[in-house]
MIGUNU-752947 format. One record per residue (C-alpha): residue number from 1; x, y, z. Coordinates in Angstrom, 1 decimal. Layout:
REM MIGUNU-752947
<pt seq="NUM" u="X" v="Y" w="Z"/>
...
This chain:
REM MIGUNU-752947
<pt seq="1" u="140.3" v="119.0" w="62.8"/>
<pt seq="2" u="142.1" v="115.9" w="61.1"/>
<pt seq="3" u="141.8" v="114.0" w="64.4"/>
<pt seq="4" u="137.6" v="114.9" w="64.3"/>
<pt seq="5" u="137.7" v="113.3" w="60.9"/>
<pt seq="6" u="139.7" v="110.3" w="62.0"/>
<pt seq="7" u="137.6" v="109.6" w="64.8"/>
<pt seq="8" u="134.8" v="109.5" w="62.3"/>
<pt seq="9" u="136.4" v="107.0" w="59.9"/>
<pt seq="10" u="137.1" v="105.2" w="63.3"/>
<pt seq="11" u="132.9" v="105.1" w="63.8"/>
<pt seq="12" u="131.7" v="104.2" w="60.3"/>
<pt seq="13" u="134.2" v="101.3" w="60.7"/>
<pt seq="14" u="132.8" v="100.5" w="63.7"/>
<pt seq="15" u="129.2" v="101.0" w="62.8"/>
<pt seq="16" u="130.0" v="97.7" w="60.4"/>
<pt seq="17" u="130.3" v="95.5" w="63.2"/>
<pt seq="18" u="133.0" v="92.9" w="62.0"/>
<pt seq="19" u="136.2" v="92.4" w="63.8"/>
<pt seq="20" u="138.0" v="91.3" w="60.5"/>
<pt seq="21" u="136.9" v="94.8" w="58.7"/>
<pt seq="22" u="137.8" v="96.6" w="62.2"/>
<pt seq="23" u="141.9" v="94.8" w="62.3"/>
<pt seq="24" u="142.4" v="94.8" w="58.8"/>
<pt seq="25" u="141.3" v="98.8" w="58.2"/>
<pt seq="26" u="143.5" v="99.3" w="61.0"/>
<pt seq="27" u="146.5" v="98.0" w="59.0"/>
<pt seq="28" u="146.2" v="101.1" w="56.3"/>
<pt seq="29" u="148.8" v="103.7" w="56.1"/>
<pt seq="30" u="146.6" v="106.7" w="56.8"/>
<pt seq="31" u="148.9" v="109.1" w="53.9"/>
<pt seq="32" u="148.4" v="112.9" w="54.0"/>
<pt seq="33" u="145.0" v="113.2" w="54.3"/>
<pt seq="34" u="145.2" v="115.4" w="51.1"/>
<pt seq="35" u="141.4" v="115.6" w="50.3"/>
<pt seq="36" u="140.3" v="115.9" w="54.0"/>
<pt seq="37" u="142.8" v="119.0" w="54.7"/>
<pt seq="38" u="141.2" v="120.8" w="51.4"/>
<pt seq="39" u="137.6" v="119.9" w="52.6"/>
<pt seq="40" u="138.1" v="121.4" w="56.2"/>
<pt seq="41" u="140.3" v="124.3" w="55.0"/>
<pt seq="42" u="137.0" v="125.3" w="52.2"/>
<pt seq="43" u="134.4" v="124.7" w="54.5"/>
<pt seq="44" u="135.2" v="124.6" w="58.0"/>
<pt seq="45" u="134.2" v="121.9" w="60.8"/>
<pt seq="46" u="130.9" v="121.1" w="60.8"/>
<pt seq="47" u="129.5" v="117.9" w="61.5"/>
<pt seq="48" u="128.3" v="117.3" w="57.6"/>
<pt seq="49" u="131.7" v="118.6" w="56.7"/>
<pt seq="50" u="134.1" v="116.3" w="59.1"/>
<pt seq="51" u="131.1" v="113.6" w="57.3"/>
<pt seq="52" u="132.4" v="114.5" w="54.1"/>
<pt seq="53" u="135.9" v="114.8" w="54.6"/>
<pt seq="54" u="136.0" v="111.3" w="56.1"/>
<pt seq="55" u="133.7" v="109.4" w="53.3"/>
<pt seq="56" u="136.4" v="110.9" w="51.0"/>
<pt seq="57" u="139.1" v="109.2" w="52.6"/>
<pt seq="58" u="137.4" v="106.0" w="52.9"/>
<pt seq="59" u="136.7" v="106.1" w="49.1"/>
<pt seq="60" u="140.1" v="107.0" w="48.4"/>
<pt seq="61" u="141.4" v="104.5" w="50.8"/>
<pt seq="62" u="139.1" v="101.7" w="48.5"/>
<pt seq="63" u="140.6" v="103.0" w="45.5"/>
<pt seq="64" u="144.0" v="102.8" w="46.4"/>
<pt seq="65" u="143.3" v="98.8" w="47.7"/>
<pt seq="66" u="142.0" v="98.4" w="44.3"/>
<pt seq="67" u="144.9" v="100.1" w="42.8"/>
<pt seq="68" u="147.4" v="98.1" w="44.4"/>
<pt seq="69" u="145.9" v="94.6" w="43.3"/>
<pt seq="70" u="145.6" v="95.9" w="39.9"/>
<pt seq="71" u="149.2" v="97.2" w="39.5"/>
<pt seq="72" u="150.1" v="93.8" w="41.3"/>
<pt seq="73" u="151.7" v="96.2" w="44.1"/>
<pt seq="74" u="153.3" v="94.7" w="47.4"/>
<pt seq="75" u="154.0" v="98.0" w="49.4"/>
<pt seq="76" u="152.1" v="100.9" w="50.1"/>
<pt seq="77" u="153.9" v="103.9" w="51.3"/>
<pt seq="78" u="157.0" v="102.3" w="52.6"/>
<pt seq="79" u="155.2" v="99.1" w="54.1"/>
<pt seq="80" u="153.6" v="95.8" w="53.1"/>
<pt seq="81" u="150.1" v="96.1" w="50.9"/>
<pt seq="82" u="146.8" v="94.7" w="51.9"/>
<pt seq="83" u="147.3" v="92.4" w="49.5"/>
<pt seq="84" u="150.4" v="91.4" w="50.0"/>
<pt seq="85" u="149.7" v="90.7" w="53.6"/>
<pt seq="86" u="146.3" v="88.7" w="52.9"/>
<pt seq="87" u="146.1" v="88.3" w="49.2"/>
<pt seq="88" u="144.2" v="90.1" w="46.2"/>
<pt seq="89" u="140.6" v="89.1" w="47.2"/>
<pt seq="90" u="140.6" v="90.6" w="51.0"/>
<pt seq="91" u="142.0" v="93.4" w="49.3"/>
<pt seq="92" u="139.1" v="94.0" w="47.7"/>
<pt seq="93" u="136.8" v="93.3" w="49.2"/>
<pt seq="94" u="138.1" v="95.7" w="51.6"/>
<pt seq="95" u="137.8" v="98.0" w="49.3"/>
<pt seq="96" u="134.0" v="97.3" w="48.4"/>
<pt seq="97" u="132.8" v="97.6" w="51.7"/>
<pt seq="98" u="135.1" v="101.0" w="52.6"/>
<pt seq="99" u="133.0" v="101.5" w="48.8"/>
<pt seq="100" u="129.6" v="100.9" w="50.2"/>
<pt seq="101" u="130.0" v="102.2" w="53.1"/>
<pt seq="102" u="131.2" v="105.6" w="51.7"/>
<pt seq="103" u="127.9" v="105.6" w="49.6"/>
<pt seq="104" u="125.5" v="104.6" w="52.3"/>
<pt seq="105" u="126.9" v="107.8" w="54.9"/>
<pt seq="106" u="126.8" v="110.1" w="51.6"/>
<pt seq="107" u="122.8" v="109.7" w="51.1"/>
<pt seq="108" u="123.0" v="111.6" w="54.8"/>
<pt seq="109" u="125.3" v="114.5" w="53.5"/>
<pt seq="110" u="123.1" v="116.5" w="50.7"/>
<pt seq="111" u="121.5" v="115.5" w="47.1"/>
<pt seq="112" u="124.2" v="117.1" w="45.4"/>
<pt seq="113" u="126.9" v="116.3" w="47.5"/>
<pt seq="114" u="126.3" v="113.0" w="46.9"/>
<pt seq="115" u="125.8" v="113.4" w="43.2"/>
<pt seq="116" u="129.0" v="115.1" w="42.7"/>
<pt seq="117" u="131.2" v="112.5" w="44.8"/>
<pt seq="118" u="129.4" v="109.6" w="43.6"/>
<pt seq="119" u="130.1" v="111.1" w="39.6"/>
<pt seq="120" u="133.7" v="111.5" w="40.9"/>
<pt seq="121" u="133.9" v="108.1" w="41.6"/>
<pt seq="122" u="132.7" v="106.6" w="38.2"/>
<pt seq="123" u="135.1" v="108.8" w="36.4"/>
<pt seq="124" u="137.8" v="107.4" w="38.8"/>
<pt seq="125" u="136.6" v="103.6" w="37.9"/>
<pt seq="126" u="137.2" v="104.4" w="34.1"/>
<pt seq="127" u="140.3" v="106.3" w="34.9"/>
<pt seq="128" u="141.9" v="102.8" w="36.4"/>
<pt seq="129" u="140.4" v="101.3" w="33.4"/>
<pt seq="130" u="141.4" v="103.3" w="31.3"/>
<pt seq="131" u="145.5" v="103.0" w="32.9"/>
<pt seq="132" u="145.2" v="99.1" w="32.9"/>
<pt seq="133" u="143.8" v="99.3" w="29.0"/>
<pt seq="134" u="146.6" v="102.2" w="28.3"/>
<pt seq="135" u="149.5" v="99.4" w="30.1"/>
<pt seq="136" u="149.0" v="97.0" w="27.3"/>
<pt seq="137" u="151.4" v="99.0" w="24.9"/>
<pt seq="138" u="153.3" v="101.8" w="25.0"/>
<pt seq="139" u="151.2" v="105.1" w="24.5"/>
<pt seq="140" u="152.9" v="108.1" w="22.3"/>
<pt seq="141" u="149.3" v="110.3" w="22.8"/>
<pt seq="142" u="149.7" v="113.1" w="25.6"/>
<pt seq="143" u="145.9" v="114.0" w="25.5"/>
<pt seq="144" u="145.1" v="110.0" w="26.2"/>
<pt seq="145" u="147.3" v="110.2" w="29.4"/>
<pt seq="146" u="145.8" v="113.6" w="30.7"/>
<pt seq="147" u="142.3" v="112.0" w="30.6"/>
<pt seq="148" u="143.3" v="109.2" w="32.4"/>
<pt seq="149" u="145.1" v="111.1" w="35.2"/>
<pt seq="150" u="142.0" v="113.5" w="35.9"/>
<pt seq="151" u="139.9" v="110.3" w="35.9"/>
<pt seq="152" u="141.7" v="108.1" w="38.0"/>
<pt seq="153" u="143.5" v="111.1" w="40.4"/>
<pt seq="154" u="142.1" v="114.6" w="39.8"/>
<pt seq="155" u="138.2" v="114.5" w="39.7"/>
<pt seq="156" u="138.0" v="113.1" w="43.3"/>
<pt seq="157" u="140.3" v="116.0" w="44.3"/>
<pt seq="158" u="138.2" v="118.1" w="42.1"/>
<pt seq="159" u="135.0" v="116.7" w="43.9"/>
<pt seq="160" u="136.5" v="117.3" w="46.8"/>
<pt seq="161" u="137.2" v="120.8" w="46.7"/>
<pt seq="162" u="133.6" v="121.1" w="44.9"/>
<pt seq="163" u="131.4" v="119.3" w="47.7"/>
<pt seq="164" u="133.5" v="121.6" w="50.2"/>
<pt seq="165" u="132.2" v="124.6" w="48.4"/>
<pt seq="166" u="128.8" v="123.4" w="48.8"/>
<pt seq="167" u="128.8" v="122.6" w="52.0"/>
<pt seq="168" u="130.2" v="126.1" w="52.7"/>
<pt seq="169" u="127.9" v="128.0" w="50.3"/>
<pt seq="170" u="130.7" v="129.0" w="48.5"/>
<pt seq="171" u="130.6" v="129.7" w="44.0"/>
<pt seq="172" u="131.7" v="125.5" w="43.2"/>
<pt seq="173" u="133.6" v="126.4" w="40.6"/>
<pt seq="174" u="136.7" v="128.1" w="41.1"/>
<pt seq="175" u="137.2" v="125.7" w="44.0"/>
<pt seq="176" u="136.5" v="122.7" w="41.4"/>
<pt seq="177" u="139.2" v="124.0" w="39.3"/>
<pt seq="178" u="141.1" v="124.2" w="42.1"/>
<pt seq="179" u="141.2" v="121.1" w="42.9"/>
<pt seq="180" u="141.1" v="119.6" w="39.3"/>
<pt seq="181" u="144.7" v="121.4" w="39.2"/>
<pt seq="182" u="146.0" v="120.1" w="42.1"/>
<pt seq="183" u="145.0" v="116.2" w="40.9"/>
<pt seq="184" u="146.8" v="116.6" w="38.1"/>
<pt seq="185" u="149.9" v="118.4" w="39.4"/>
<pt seq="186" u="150.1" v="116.3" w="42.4"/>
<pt seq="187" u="150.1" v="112.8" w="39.8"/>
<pt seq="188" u="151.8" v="114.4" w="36.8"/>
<pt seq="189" u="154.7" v="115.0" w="40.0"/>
<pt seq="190" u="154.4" v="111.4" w="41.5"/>
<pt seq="191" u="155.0" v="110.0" w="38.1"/>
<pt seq="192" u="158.5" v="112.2" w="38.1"/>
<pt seq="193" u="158.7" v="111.0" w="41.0"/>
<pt seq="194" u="159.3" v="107.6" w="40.1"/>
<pt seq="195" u="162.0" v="108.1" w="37.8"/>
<pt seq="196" u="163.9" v="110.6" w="39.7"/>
<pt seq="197" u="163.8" v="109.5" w="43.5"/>
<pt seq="198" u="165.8" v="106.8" w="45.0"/>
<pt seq="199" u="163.8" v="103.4" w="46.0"/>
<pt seq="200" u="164.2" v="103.5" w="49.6"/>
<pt seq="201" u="162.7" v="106.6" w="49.4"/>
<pt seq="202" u="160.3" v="105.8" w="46.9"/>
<pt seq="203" u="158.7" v="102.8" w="49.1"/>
<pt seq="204" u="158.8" v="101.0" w="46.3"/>
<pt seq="205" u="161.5" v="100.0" w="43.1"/>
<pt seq="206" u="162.7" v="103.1" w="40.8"/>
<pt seq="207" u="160.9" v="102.8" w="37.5"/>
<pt seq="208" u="157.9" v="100.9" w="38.5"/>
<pt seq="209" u="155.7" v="102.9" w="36.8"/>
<pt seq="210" u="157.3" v="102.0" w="33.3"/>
<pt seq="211" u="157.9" v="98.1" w="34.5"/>
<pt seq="212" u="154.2" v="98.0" w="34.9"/>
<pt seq="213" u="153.5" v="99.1" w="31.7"/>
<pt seq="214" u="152.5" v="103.1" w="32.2"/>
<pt seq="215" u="153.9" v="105.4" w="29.8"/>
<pt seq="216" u="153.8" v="108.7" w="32.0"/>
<pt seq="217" u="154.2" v="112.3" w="30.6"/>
<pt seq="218" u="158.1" v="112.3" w="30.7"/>
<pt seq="219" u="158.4" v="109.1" w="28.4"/>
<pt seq="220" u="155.8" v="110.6" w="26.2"/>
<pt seq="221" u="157.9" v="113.6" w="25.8"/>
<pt seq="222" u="161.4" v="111.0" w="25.8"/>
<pt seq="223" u="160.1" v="109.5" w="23.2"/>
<pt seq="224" u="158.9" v="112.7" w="20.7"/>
<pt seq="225" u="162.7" v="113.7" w="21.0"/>
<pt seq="226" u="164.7" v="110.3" w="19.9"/>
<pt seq="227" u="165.6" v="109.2" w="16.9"/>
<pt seq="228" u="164.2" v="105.6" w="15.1"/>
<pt seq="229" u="166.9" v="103.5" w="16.6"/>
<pt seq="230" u="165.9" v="105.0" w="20.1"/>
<pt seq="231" u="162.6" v="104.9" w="19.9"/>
<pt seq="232" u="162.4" v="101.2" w="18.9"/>
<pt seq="233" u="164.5" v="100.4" w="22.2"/>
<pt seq="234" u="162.3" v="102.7" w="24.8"/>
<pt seq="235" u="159.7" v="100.6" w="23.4"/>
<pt seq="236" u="160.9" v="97.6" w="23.4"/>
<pt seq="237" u="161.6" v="97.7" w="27.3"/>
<pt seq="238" u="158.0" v="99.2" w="28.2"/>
<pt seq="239" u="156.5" v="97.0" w="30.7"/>
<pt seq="240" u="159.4" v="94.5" w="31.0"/>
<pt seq="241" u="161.7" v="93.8" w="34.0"/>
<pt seq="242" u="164.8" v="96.4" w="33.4"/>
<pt seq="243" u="168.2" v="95.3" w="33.8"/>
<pt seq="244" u="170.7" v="97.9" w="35.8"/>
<pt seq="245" u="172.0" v="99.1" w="32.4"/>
<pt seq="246" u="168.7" v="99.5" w="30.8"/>
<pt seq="247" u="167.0" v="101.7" w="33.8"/>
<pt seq="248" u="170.6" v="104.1" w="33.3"/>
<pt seq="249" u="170.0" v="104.6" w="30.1"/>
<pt seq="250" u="166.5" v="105.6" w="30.8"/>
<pt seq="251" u="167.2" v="107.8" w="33.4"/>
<pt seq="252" u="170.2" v="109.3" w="31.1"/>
<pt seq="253" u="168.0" v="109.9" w="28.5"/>
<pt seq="254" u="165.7" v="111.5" w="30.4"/>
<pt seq="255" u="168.3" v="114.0" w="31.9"/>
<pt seq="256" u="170.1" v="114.8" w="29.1"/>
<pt seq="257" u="167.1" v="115.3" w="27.1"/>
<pt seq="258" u="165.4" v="117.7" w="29.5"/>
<pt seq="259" u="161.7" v="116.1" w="29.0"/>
<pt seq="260" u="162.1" v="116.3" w="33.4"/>
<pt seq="261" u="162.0" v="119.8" w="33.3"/>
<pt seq="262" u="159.3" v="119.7" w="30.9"/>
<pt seq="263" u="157.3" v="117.8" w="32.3"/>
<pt seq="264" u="157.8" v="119.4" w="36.0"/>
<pt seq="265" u="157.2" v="122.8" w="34.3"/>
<pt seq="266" u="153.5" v="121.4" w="33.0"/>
<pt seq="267" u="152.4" v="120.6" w="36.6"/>
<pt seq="268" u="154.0" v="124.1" w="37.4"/>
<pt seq="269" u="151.3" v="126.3" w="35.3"/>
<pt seq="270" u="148.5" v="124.2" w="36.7"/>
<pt seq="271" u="149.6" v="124.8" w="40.2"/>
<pt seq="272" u="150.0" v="128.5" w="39.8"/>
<pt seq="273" u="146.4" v="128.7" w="37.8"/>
<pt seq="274" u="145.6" v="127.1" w="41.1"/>
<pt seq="275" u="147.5" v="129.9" w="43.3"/>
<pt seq="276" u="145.6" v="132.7" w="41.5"/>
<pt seq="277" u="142.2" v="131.4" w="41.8"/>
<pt seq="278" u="142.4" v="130.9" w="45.5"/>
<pt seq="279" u="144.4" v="134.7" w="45.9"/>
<pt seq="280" u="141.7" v="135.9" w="44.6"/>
<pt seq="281" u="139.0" v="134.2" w="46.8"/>
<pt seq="282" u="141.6" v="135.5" w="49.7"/>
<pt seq="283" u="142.0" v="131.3" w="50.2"/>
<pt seq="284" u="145.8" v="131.7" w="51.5"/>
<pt seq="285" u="146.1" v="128.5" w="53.0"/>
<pt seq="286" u="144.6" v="126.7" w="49.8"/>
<pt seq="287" u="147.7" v="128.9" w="48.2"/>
<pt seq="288" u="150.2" v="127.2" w="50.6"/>
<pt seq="289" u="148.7" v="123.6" w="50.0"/>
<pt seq="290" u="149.2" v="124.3" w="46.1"/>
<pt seq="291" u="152.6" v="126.1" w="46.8"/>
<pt seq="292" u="154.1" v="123.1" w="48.5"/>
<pt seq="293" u="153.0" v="120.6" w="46.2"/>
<pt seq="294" u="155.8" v="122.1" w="43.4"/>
<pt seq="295" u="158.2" v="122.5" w="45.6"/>
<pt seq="296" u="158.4" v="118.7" w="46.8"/>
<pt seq="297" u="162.3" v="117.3" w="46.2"/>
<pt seq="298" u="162.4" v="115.3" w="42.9"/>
């Protein structure tokens, strides 16, 4: 069913009639498919559903151009970024048209399709907002950092799951919840991730995250646990190039600490709320997406 939802992305790029659009959309790293596979797997394969599945991936393909020239990003899983290739303002306005084009195709879906993707979308504009405000200084507040990760990750998963639901005439909510859990689990774990895994296989340096000036869940927690002297250090290396020693003592700190764990064990609960729900709606496969997102190697 994935290749049915490629083969549409293939056609709205098409429909667009420009060569450049055409060559340079065809120089994205396609990624998991994430929000397609839970769209299929709630509602099937329909024609308005493969729609769906595929306007979701173009808008999450345009957010992840903008992303990239935001966070001043040269790879993208493992290879060169848009806008390393062919500079910031290709990038996006790439990403505007894959934008556009998303919105046009959803006024053929449903009403509230529409209104519920297109609301995911705003909240994922203030969610980047939000993360390039939040990279200016070094933020101690957890509930300021969950905010921002449902914005900018989790309520396009959650609209996801939810427009799947309606298309399948399926209660909304559980599957919302669903998916709301899953956003957050899935980027509460890439932001372990990027203290904990190698940079090879990373695709991009260890630590970035902090270089660039985000203060994920796990320095949040580091930095409740250390003392004055500590403290003053973590922040005085937030968003600044880190030195071989400095990224050790980090990553030390971290370890020895426990605030890994911690964190990993947050993004547990939320993954096994998600479990439950979708036992209960006898959604075994949406169990096994959830299931393997905790048990990724970090």
């Amino acid at each position: 069913m994935l290749n049915a939802v490629e083969r549409k992305i293939e056609q709205f790029i098409t429909e667009l009639d420009d060569k450049e659009v055409i060559s340079l959309y065809a120089k994205l790293p396609h990624g998991k498919r994430l929000r397609a596979k839970l769209i299929l797997k709630i509602a099937g394969s329909s024609l308005a559903v493969v729609k769906t599945a595929a306007i979701v991936e173009m808008i999450h393909a345009a957010s992840l151009l903008h992303d990239d020239v935001i966070d001043d990003a040269y790879t993208r899983r493992s290879q060169p970024s848009l806008n390393a290739l062919y500079g910031n303002k290709t990038a996006i306005m790439l990403g505007d048209i894959l934008y556009s084009k998303g919105f046009l195709e959803l006024n053929n879906i449903s009403i509230e399709v529409a209104k519920m993707v297109s609301n995911a979308v705003v909240q994922l504009s203030l969610g980047e907002l939000k993360d390039v405000s939040l990279s200016k200084k070094f933020n101690t507040d957890k509930e300021i950092y969950l905010k921002m990760i449902y914005q900018k990750t989790a309520s396009l998963m959650e609209a996801s799951a939810g427009a799947a639901a309606l298309l399948a005439d399926k209660e909304t909510q559980s599957y919302m919840r669903y998916g709301k859990n899953l956003g957050m689990a899935f980027q509460m774990i890439d932001d372990l991730l990027d203290i904990t895994v190698d940079a090879k296989t990373l695709g991009k340096p260890a630590l970035h995250d902090f270089v660039e000036g985000k203060t994920t869940l796990p320095y949040i927690y580091l930095y409740e646990t250390m003392n004055e002297r500590d403290k003053h250090t973590l922040k005085s290396l937030h968003g600044k190039i880190l030195s071989e020693s400095e990224s050790l003592w980090i990553k030390k700190a971290m370890h020895s600490s426990g605030v890994l764990q911690k964190s990993y064990a947050e993004a547990k609960v939320l993954i096994e709320e998600a479990i439950v729900l979708m036992n209960k709606k006898g959604e075994k496969s949406l169990s096994s997406i959830a299931m393997a997102m905790i048990e990724r190697e970090f």
